[in-house]
C-alpha positions, 0 to 999 in steps of 0.5 A, spaced: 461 562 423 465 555 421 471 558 424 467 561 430 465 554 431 472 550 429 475 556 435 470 554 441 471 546 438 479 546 439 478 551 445 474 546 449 479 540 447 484 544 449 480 546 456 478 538 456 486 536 456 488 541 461 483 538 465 486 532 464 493 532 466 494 532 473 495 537 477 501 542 479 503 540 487 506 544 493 511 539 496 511 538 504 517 535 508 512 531 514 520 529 518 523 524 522 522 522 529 529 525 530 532 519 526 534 521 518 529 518 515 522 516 515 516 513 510 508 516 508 504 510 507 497 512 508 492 518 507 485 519 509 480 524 507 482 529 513 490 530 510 491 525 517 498 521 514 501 515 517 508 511 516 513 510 519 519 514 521 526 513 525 527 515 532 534 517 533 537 510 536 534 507 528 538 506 522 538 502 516 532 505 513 528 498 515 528 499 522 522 505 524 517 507 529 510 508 526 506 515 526 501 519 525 501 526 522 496 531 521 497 540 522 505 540 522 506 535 528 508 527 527 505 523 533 510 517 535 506 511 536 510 506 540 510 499 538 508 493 542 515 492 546 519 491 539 523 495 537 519 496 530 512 499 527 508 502 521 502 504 520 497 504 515 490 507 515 488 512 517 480 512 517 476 518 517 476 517 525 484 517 525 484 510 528 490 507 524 492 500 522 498 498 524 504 492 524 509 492 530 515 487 534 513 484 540 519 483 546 518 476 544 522 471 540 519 468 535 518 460 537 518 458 529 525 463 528 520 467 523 521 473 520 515 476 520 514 483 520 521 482 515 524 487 520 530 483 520 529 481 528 525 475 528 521 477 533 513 476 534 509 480 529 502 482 530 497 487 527 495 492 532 489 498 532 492 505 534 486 509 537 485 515 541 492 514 544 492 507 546 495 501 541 492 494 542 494 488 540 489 484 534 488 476 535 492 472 531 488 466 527 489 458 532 495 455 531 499 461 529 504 467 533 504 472 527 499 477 524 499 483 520 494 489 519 495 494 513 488 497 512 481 499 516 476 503 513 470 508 516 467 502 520 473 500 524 474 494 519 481 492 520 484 487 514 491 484 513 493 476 514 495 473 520 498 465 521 494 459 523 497 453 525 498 449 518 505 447 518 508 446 511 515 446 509 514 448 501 513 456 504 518 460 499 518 466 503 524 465 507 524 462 514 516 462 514 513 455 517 506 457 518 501 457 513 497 464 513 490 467 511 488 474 509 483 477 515 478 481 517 478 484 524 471 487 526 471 493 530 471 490 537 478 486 535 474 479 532 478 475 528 474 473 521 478 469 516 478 469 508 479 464 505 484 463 500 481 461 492 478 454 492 486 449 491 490 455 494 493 453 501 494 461 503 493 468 502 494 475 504 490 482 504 491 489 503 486 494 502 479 494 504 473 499 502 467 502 506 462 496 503 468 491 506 470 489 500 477 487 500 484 486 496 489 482 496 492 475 494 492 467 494 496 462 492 500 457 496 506 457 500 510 455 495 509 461 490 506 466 494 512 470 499 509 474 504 509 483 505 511 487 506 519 485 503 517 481 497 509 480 496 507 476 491 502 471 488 499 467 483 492 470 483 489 477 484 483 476 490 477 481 491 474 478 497 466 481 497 463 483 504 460 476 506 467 472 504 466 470 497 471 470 493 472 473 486 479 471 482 481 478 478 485 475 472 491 476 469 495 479 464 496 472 461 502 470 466 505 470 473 504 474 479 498 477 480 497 481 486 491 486 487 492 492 493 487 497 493 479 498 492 476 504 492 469 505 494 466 504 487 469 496 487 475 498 483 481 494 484 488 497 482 494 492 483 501 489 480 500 483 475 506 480 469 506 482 462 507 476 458 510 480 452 517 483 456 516 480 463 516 486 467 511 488 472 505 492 469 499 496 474 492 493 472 485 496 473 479 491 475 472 493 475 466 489 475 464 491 467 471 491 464 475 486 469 482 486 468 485 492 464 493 493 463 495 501 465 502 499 463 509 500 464 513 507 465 518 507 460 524 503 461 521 501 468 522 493 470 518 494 475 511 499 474 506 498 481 500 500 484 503 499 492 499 497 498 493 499 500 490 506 498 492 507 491 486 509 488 481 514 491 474 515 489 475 519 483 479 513 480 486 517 480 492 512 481 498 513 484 505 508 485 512 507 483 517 505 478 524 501 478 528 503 472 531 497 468 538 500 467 539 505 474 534 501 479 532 508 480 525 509 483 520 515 482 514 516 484 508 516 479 501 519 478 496 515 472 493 519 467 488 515 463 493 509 462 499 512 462 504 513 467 507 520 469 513 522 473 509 525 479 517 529 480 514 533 473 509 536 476 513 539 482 516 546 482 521 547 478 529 547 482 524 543 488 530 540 493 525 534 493 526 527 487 520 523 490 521 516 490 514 512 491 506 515 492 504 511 496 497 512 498 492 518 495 485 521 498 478 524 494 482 531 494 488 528 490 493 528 496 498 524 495 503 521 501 509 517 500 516 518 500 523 522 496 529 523 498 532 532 499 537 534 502 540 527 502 536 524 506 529 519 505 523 523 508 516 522 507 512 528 504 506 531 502 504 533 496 498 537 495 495 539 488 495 547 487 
């Protein structure tokens, strides 16, 4: 009888593991827009994916036009009368967030949307196919938008007319606050925490809940090329803001929250100096889900990296090649999301970018030599 017990013990463990080891997926090549690259920034629950690819006069890999893709087809967006755009979201009515170029020249000679042109940047909404431009704060040229839920809340940050000449992010004059856009276009601010000066924003959940990050011009450096600050910022409904911790250092950036108020973000580990990937939630606040091994670098990225289910996803940057790979958690250790693809696959998957309730994952990889967005869907 022991041995019959002991036998349906170890059988229930092992079914318990199996559980917990993430899934095998099948891997989707989402295209281009006739250029030879393209990026998956966004999935909601309805497999709709937004990003940003290349149209044939695009090269470089920064240069791209944003996109919606849902049953096999890419959806060009458009811009604003720029040469670039990209798009976050969608929600569950595929209405998209987006950050495009304007035709205009910045006044200040920023580089906003850090696309390399120093044209104005603005946050936009993309809805039943039309594209309209977000308010900026009083004062301020820019605006970016990252995220929106099922309630047409938008949020990312946008300028005001504070000018301060400590800004560390390159040719940036202007002060900048993360905000919330309603969804008929109004523009709320969310403060920054009490003795900082700017913030950003990135992810925001259906209770209006929003991550992001505080801090100074000074120490606080601007998405989407370098986003980075002191202190991890979860922002409730009604603007108050809650500082997320540390890990005992410097930068703290929270990117993501899910329905449950569970915050994912990027926080420096004092013991080694490389970036680690945290987990805050209410009870437990700041828990460090550590470092790929070898990794520098180990980030959950902007904006929905952490479904309803708890799953992370994200990248890693080796310390060695500087190669990146894409990444799913398992509890607090990090896995190669390229181990749980088809064996001989034509795909390296370089960054996991956003992942729904259903365990879809968007982000972007490289086959046949070039960049492309894919999709990878459990088994």
């Amino acid at each position: 009888m022991r041995a019959i017990l002991n036998s349906i013990a170890a059988g229930s463990l092992l079914a318990a593991l199996a559980i917990a080891q993430p899934p095998r997926y099948t891997v989707t090549d989402l295209g281009t827009l006739g250029g030879t690259y393209s990026y998956g920034y966004g999935i909601n629950n309805s497999g709709w994916v937004s990003g940003g690819a290349a149209t044939v006069s695009q090269t470089g890999g920064v240069a791209q036009t944003a996109f919606l893709w849902h049953g096999g087809q890419m959806i060009n967006l458009g811009t604003l009368g720029g040469p670039s755009s990209e798009a976050g979201g969608p929600n569950l009515f595929g209405e998209s967030a987006l950050i495009s170029e304007t035709s205009v020249t910045d006044p200040n000679g920023e580089d906003f949307c850090g696309f390399g042109t120093h044209l104005q940047c603005l946050g936009a909404i993309w809805d039943s196919g039309a594209m309209t431009a977000l308010p900026t704060l009083p004062g301020g040229n820019n605006g970016q938008a990252y995220w929106l839920n099922d309630e047409g809340q938008v949020t990312g940050f946008a300028e005001n007319g504070t000018r301060d000449s400590t800004c560390v992010t390159p040719f940036q004059v202007l002060r900048f606050e993360a905000v919330i856009w309603g969804p008929k276009g109004e523009v709320r601010e969310l403060r920054p925490l009490n003795g900082d000066t700017v913030g950003f924003a990135f992810g925001i959940n259906n209770k209006g809940q929003v991550a992001g990050t505080s801090g100074l011009c000074s120490n606080t450096s601007l998405p989407p090329v370098n986003p980075a600050g002191p202190h991890a910022v979860l922002w409730e409904s009604d603007g108050s803001a809650t500082d997320l911790g540390n890990l005992g250092s410097t930068p703290n950036d929270a990117t993501s929250v899910n329905n449950r108020g569970e915050v994912v973000g990027t926080a420096q580990s004092p013991k080694d100096g490389t970036l680690h990937t945290f987990l805050w939630t209410k009870d437990t606040g700041m828990q460090d889900l550590g470092a790929f091994p070898g990794a520098v670098l180990t980030v959950a990225p902007c904006c929905h990296t952490i479904n309803n289910r708890g799953e992370v996803v994200g990248f890693s940057i080796d310390g060695t090649t500087f190669n990146s790979r894409a990444l799913i958690w398992q509890g607090k250790v990090p896995k190669d999301l390229n181990d749980f693809i088809p064996a001989g696959s034509p795909w390296y998957l370089q960054s996991a970018a956003s992942i729904n309730d259903a365990g879809e994952i968007v982000g972007w990889g490289t086959i046949n030599g070039e960049v492309h967005a894919f999709l990878a869907t459990p088994k």
